[in-house]
N, C-alpha and C positions, 0 to 999 in steps of 0.2 A: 253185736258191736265188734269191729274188728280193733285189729291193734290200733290201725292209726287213730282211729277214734279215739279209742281207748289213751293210746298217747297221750295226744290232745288235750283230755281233761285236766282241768284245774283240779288241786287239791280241795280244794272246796266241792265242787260237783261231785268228781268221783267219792268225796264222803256222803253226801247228800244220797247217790247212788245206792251206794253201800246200805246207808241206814232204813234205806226206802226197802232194798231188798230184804233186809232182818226181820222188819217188822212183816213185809209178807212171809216169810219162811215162817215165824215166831206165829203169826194168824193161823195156820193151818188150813187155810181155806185155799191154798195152788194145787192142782193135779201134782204130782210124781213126775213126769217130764219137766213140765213147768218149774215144777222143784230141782229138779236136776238141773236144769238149765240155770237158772237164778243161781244156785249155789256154785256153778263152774264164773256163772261173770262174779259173783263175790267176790270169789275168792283172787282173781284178776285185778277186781277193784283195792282191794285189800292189800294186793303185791305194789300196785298203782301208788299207793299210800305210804307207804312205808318207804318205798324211793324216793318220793318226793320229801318223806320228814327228813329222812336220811340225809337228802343232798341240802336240805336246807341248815340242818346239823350240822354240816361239812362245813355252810359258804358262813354260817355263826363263830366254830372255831378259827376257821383262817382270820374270820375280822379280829377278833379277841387275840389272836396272837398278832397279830400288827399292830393293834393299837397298846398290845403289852409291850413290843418293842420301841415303839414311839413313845410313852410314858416314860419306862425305863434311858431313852436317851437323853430327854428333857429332863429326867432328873437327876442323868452324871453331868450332863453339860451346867444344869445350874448349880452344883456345885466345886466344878470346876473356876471358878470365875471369884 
């Protein structure tokens, strides 16, 4: 899988991915390359993941501070009045 693919995935898939790969690593039953390989796109998948929770964490706080400032307005304006 190269990057753009990799990109591409949804946070969903790329966990799906991931967990698909643990449970083979976890079986014991992949050759040593095959393990190596699986364990390098893991750990790809894994970096995949964590940006995406990250950036979803980012677009959470900016909402929450907007809508703190918009609460906080509506509630000097109505008591202004």
């Amino acid at each position: 899988m190269n990057n753009d693919e990799l990109n591409n995935l949804s946070f969903e898939d790329a966990l799906a991915q991931l967990e698909t790969i643990v449970r083979e690593l976890e079986s014991g039953r992949i050759k040593l390359d095959d393990a190596i390989a699986a364990y390098e796109k893991a750990v790809a998948l894994k970096q995949l993941c964590e940006s995406k929770l990250k950036a979803a964490q980012l677009k959470i706080e900016k909402i929450d501070k907007k809508l703190l400032r918009a609460v906080s307005y509506t509630h000097l304006r109505a008591h202004e009045t």
